[in-house]
C-alpha positions, 0 to 999 in steps of 0.5 A: 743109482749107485749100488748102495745108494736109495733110490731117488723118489720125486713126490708131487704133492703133499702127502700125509705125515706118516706117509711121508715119514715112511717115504724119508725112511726108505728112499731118498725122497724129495717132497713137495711141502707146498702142495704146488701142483707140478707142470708138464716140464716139471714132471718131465725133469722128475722122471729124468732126475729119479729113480721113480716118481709118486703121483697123484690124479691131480697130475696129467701124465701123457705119451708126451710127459713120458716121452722125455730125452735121458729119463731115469724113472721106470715106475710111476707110483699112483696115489689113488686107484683111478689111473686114466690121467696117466697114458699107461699104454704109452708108459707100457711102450716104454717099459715103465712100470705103474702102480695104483692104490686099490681096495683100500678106498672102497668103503669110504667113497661108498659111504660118499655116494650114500652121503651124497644121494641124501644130500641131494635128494634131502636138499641137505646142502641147500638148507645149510646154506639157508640156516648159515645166511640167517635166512630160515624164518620157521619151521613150516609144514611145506618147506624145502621137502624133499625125496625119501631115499628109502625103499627107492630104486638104486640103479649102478653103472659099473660094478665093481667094488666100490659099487657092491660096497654102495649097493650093500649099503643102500640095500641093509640101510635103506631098503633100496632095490638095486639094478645095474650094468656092467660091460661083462656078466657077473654070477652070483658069487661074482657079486659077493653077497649083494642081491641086485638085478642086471640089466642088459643095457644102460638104457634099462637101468636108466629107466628103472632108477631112481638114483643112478650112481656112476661107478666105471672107469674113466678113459675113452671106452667112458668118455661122456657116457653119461651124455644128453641122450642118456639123461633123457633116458633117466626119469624126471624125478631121478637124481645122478650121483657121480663119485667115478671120474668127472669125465665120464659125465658130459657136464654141458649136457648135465647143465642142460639137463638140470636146467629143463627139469630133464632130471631132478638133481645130482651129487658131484664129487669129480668133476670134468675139469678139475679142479674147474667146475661149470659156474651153472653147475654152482649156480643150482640148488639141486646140485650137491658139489663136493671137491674130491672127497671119495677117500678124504679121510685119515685111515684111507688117506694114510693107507693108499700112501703106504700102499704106493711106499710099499709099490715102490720098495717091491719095484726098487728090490727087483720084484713085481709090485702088488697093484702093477697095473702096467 
């Protein structure tokens, strides 16, 4: 890069409007209008041929793809807050910066896990498919009933701030008792408000919950945490909702479960393979399946884009970016 020039940014997917205004006004940017997800070479020639490279989770990112002969970028920019797609101690290794997008999304994937347990739990998504097929005959007092999320027991793995903005929610809304595990003890200030007890084990959650909502990283450490000891672990009434990361739930062992009755019902929106999702899974009513729609909305989409523009100006003007997470 030239002394006057802008930096070169590669874009892999399609960003909203005013993002992608900001990203032309400050860089020169190349966009990716079609939204065609980038292959492993294609990621590879935009790390040799930019300054810097803005992703998305939907991009896998290993020691292989950084690893490129003549690469030019030294920050990969993350849309989003999760960064378990991309191999960051390889990137460290490397001396290549990368940033995430948090805070911003908090609050609209919280009210996605509440939506999603009264979908499941109120068969919601089943009976719309019901109404929509011309397949509801009346109104009978034994038909589609379902479970009261109200005064229930919510069992949280992983504390962290989306799972405080749950638990605020499903405590001032709802009623709802909170349990929960974490890999580190938290104080009361730690917790900000939210009254929730915390157990020593997962397993204790587990059997406590009627609702067990996963809110942990993804990664090895969480790799199939969720698993079919586990399930049985959980109480045959009780539903699973997962807006973490697909991997941390071992969808063979999920399918096995809903199937034997092990557990009521579960409220996906990631997914072990995205965008692949099992057919068994698609198959079953009691399953609520949602396509990655934690942060799908304009106030949040817009500012976890602004927020990787802003990464990627710290960086390019010698400074430490606000959300370097390697």
């Amino acid at each position: 890069m030239t002394a006057n020039a802008r930096p070169k940014v590669i874009v892999t997917g399609r960003l909203p409007a005013d993002v992608e205004r900001e990203l032309l006004a400050r860089f020169d940017a190349q966009l990716n209008p079609d939204d065609r997800p980038y292959t492993a070479r294609e990621l590879q020639q935009a790390l040799q041929t930019a300054d810097g490279v803005l992703t998305t989770v939907a991009d896998r990112i290993t020691a292989d793809v950084l690893d490129v002969p003549g690469r030019r970028a030294n920050i990969i920019a993350n849309y989003g807050v999760g960064y378990n797609h991309i191999d960051v101690q390889a990137a460290k290794a490397l001396g290549i910066t990368v940033t995430n997008t948090p805070d911003v999304l908090t609050d609209c994937t919280a009210d996605l896990a509440i939506m999603l347990m009264l979908m499941v739990a109120r068969r919601a998504g089943e009976g719309e498919r019901l109404v929509r097929a011309g397949q509801w005959l009346s109104w009978r007092p034994t038909h589609m009933i379902g479970t009261r999320v109200s005064g229930k027991t919510l069992g949280i793995i992983g504390m962290g701030r989306i799972a405080k903005a749950t638990a605020r929610r499903a405590q001032q809304g709802f009623g709802m008792k909170v349990v929960f595990f974490n890999r580190s003890r938290l104080s009361p200030e730690q917790l900000e408000g939210v009254d929730a007890q915390q157990c020593d084990s997962l397993e204790e959650v587990l059997a406590q919950a009627d609702f067990v909502s996963l809110h942990c990283p993804g990664g090895e450490e969480t790799r199939h945490l969720m698993n079919a000891a586990r399930f049985a672990a959980m109480q045959r009434h009780a539903f699973l909702i997962n807006t973490a990361r697909g991997d941390v739930v071992d969808e063979a062992a999920l399918v096995e479960a809903l199937a034997q009755g092990t557990i009521a019902g579960a409220g996906l929106d990631v997914y072990e393979h995205e965008p692949r999702v099992p057919a068994a899974l698609l198959a079953m009513e009691n399953v609520v399946a949602l396509p990655h729609l934690g942060s799908a909305t304009h106030e949040t989409r817009n500012g976890m884009g602004l927020m990787a523009v802003d990464n990627l100006s710290a960086f390019f003007a010698g400074q430490v970016p606000p959300n370097k997470v390697a």
